[in-house]
C-alpha positions as CSV (number, residue, x, y, z in Angstrom):
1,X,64.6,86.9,115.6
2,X,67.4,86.2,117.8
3,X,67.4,88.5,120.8
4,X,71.2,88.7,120.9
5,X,71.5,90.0,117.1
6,X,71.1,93.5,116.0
7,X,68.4,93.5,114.0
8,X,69.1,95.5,110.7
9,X,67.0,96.5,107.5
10,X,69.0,97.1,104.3
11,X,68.0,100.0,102.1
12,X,69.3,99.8,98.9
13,X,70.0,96.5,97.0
14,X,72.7,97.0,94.2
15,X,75.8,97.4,96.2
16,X,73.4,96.3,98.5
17,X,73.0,92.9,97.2
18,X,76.6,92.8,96.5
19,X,78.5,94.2,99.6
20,X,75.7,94.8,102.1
21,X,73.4,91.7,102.2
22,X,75.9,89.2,102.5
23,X,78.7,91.3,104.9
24,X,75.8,91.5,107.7
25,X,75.2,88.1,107.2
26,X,78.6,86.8,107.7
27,X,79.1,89.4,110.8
28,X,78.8,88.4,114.0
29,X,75.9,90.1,116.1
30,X,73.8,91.4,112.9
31,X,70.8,89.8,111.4
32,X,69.3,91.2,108.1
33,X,65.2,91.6,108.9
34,X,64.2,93.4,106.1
35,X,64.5,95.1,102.6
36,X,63.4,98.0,101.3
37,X,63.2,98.3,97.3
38,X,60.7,101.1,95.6
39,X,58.9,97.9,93.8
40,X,57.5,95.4,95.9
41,X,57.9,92.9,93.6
42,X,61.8,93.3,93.8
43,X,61.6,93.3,97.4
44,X,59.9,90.4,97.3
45,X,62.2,88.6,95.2
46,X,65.7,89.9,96.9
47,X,63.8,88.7,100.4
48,X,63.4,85.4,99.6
49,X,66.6,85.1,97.3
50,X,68.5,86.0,100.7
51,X,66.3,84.4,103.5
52,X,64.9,88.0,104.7
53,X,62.0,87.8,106.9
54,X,60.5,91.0,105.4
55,X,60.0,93.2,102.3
56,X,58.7,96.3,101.6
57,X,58.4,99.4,99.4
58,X,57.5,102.1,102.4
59,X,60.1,102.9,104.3
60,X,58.0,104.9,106.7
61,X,57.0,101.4,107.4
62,X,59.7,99.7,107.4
63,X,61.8,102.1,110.0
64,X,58.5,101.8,112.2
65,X,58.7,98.1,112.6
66,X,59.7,96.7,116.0
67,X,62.2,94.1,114.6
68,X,64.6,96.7,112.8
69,X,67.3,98.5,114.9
70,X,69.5,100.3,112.8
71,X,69.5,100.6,109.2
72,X,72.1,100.1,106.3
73,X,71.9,102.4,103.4
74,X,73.6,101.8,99.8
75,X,71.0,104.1,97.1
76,X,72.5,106.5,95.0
77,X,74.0,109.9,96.8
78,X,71.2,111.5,96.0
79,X,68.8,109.6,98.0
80,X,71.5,109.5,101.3
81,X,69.9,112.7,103.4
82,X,66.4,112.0,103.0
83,X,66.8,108.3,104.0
84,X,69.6,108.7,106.9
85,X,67.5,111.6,108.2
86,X,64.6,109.3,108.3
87,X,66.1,106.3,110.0
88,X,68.3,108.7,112.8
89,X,64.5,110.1,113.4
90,X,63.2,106.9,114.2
91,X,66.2,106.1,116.6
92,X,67.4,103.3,114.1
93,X,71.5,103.2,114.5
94,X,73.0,103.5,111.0
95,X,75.4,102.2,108.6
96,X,75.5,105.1,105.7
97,X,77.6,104.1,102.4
98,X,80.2,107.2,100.9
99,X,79.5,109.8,99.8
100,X,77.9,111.0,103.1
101,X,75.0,113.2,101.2
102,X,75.2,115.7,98.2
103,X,76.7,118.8,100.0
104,X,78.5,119.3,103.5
105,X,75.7,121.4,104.9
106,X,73.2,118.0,104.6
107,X,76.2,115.9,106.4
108,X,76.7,118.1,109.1
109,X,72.8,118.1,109.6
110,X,73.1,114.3,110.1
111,X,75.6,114.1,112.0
112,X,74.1,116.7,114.4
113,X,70.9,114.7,114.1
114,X,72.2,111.4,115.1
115,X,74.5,113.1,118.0
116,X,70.6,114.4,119.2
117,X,69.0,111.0,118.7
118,X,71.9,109.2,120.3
119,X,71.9,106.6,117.2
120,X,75.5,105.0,116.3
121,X,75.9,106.2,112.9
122,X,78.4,104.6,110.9
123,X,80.2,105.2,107.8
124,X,81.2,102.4,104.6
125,X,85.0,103.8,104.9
126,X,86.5,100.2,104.4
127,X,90.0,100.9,103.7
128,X,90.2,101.7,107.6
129,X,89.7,98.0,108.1
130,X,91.9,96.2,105.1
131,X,94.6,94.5,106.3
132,X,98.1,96.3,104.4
133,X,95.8,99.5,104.7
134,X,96.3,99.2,108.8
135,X,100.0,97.8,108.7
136,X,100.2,101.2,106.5
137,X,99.0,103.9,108.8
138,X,100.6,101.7,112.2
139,X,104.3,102.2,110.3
140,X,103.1,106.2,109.8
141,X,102.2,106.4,113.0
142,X,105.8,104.9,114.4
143,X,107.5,107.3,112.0
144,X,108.9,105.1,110.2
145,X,108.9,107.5,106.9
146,X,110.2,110.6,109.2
147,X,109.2,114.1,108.3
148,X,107.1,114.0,105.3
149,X,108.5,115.5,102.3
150,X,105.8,114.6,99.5
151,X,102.6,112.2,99.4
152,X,101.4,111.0,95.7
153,X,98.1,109.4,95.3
154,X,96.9,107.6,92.1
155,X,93.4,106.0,91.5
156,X,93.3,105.3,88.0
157,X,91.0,102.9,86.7
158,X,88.9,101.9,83.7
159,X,85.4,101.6,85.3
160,X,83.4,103.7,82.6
161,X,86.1,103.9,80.1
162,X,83.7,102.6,77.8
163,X,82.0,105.1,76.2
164,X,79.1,103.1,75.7
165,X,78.3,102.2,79.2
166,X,74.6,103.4,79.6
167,X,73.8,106.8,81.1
168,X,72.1,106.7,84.6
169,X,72.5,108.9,87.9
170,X,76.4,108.2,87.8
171,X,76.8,111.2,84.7
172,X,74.8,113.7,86.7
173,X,76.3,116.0,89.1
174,X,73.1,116.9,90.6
175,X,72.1,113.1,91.7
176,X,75.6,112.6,93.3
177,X,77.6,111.0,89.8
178,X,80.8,111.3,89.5
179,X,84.7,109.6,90.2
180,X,84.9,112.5,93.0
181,X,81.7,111.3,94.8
182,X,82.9,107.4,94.2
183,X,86.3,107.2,95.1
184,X,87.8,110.6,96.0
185,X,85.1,110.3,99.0
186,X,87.4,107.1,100.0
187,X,90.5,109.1,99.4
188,X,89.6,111.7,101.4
189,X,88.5,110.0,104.4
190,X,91.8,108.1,104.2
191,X,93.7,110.8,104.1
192,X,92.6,112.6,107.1
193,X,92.9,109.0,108.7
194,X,96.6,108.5,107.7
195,X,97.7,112.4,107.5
196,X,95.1,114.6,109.9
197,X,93.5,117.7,108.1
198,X,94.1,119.6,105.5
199,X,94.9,123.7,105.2
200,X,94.1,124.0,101.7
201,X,92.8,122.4,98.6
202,X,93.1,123.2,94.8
203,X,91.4,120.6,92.0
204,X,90.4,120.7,88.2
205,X,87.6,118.1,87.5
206,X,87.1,116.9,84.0
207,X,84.5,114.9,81.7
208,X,86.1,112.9,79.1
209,X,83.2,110.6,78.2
210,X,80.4,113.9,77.5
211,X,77.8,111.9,76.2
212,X,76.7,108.6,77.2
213,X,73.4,106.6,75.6
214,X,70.3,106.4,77.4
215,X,69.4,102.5,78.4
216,X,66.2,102.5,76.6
217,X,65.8,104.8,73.7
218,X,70.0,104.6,72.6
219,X,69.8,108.5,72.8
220,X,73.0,110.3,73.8
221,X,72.6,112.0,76.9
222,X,74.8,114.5,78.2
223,X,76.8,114.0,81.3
224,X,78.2,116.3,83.3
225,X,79.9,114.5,86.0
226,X,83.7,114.4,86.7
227,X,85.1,111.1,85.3
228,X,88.7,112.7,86.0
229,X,89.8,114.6,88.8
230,X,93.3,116.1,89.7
231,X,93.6,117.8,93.3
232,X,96.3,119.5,94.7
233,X,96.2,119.2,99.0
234,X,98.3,121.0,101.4
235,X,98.2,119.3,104.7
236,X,97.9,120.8,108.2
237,X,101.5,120.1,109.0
238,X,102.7,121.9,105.4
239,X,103.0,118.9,103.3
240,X,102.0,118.4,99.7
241,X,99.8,115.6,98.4
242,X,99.3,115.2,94.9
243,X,95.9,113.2,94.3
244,X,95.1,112.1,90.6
245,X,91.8,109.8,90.3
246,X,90.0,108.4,87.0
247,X,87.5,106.4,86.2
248,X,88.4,106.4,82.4
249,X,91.9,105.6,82.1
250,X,92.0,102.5,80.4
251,X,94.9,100.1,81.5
252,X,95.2,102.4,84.5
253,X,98.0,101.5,87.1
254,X,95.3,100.8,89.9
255,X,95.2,102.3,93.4
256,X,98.5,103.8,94.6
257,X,99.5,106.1,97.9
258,X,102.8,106.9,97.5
259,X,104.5,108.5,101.1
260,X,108.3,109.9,100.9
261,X,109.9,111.0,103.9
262,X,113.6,112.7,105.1
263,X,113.9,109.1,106.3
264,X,112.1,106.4,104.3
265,X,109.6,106.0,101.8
266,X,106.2,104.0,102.0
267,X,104.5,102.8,98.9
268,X,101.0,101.0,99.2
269,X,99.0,99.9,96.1
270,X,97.1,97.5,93.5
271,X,96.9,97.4,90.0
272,X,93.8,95.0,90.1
273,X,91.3,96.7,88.0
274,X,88.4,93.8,88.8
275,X,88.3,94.4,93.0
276,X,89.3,97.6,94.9
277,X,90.5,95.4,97.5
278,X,92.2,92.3,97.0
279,X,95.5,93.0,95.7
280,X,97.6,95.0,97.3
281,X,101.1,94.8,98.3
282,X,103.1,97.2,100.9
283,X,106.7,98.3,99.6
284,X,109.3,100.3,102.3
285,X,112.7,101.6,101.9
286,X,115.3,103.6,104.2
287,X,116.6,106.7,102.1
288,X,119.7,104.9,99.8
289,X,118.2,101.6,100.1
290,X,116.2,99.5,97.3
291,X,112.0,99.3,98.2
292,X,111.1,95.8,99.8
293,X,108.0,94.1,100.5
294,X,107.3,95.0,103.6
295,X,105.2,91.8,105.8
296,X,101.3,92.0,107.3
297,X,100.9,91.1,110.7
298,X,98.5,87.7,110.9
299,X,97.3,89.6,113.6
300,X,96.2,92.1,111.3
301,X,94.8,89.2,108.3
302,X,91.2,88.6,107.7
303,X,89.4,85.9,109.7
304,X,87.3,85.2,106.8
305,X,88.0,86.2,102.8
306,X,85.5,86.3,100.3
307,X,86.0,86.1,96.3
308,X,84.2,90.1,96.2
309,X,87.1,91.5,98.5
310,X,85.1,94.4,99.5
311,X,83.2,92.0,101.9
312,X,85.8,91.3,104.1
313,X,86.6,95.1,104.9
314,X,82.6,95.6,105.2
315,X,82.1,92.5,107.7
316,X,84.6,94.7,110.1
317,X,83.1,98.1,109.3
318,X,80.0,96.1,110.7
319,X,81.5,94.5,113.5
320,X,83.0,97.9,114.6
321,X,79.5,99.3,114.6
322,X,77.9,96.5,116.4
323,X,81.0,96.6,119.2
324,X,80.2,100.4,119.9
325,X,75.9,100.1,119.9
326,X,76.6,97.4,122.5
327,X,79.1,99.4,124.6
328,X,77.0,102.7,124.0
329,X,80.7,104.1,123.2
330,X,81.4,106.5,120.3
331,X,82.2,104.5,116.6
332,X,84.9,105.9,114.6
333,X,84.6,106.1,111.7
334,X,81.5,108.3,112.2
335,X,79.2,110.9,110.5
336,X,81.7,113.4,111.7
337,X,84.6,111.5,109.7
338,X,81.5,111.5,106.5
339,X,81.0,115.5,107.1
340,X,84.9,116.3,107.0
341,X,85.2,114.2,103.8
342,X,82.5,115.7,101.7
343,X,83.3,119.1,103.2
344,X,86.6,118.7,101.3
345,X,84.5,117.1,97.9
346,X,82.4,120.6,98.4
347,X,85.6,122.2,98.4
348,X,87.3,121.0,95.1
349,X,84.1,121.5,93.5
350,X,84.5,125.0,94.6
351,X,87.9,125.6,93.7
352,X,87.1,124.2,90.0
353,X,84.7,126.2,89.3
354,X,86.7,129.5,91.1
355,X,89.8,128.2,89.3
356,X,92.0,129.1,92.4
357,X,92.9,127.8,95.9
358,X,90.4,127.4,98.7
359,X,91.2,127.3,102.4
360,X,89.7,124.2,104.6
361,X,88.2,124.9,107.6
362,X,89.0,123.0,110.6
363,X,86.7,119.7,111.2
364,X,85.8,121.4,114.6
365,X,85.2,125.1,113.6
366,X,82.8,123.6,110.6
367,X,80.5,121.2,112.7
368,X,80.4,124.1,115.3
């Protein structure tokens, strides 16, 4: 192993094979070691398929080998608390995909974990590091909008439109399923990024698909995790955001964040439906005046693209990590940013189910 690379295990090999495996391979300063996949056979196979020195099917053992220090994690939600709390234990630095856990409680115990262990603890929140994503929140943050009068938020897509897409994890609430979990975990985190925190939430999640066939027997199975999700957010500083996801809305308009202000309006989005992150173009207007394309910095472009665009975002989320293990300096975004957005996922589970309402805490007064 090369003694100036983080060495770095990756746990979980769907997205992990997708997103993970070849984003810490590209970085600069990580080297992948090793694999973990519950059937050794697999692990075998995605080792040598990607050049990884080692497999395995125990993570005890895994996180207890010399050669791997920090750990990337892509399973299913349901799996997230176990395994972080594992790898923070063993001192490994961490790289932990959305959503955070399964509740806000298990969050904050990680992130209190990690801030014991002194581990840099990471989280996949890769609109952060997209180019017209930055260029976004730098015009925000120069006011170029003004005082905020409204902020509108679609992410309509046609994922699991099809009603025969087999049933797995993703349909059950318990394991972690669900758009909320997928993508409002994103939206969340973003919005505290562009906007700061939110005084109150209000949501109604849905299930439009209720049945979905079992991969091996063709049985219909129930599911009972939101596929369709509309939120209603009051902001710290008063303003509204409307925030309307779907993963079943076929021919959906794509990814939108809409900002109007007493002096200009922002508009960000995509309406490509095959990769959350190529695509996007950034629209401004002064009040009166027709929306223009508004330019990215080249300062701000890629130095490397890849046809999966979610591996250009990832590469920086990596390099970001690897910048602050080296420095021993704080990494933003952190399991703090993970605990405030699944404290607000808790929270629009909670108001569904109460049908009114519920007041957010502040980020401080809840990891307190």
């Amino acid at each position: 192993m090369n003694q100036s690379m983080l060495g770095v295990a990756v746990v979980g090999t769907g997205f992990g094979q997708k997103v993970h495996i070849p984003g810490l391979q590209a970085a600069k300063g990580t080297q992948v070691v090793a694999v973990y996949h519950r059937d050794i056979d697999r692990a075998t196979q995605i080792a040598k398929t990607h050049n990884i020195p080692y497999a395995g099917d125990n993570l005890t053992e895994l996180l207890q080998l010399e050669e791997v220090e920090a750990v990337s994690i892509s399973t299913p939600p349901f799996l997230h608390y176990e395994m972080a709390k594992a790898a923070i234990e063993a001192k490994k630095h961490l790289l932990l995909e959305k959503p955070t856990a399964l509740t806000a409680q298990e969050a904050k115990a990680l992130y209190h974990l990690a801030q014991d262990r002194t581990v840099a603890a990471t989280m996949d929140f890769e609109f952060r590091f997209v180019p017209y994503w930055q260029r976004f929140k730098e015009l925000l943050d120069d006011g170029y909008v003004g005082n905020k009068r409204l902020i509108k938020i679609d992410w309509l897509v046609s994922s699991r439109a099809d009603a025969s897409r087999p049933w797995n994890w993703y349909a059950q609430k318990a394991m972690g399923g669900g758009a909320l979990g997928a993508v409002g975990s994103h939206a969340f985190d973003y919005i505290y990024w562009l906007f700061g925190e939110v005084r109150q939430v209000m949501g109604k999640l849905s299930t439009a698909i209720p049945q979905r066939p079992d991969p091996q027997t063709g049985e219909l199975k129930p599911v009972d995790a939101d596929d369709t999700c509309l939120i209603l957010l009051e902001l710290a500083d008063g303003t509204p955001c409307q925030l309307c996801i779907s993963s079943v809305a076929s021919n959906g308009r794509g990814h939108w964040v809409e900002v109007y202000g007493d002096r200009a309006t922002l508009i960000l989005g995509s309406s490509n439906q095959k990769d959350y992150v190529h695509g996007f173009s950034l629209q401004g207007g002064l009040a009166g005046e027709p929306l223009a394309e508004l330019e990215i910095p080249q300062r701000l472009a890629f130095s490397q693209t890849f046809d999966d665009g979610r591996i250009a975002p990832f590469v920086r989320v990596v390099e970001n990590w690897c910048k602050a293990i080296t420095t021993q300096t704080p990494v933003t975004p952190s399991l703090k940013e993970g605990v405030y957005s699944q404290l607000l996922m808790d929270l629009t589970h909670q108001s569904h189910q109460s049908n009114q309402a519920v007041e957010v805490p502040s980020l401080v007064d809840f990891l307190a």
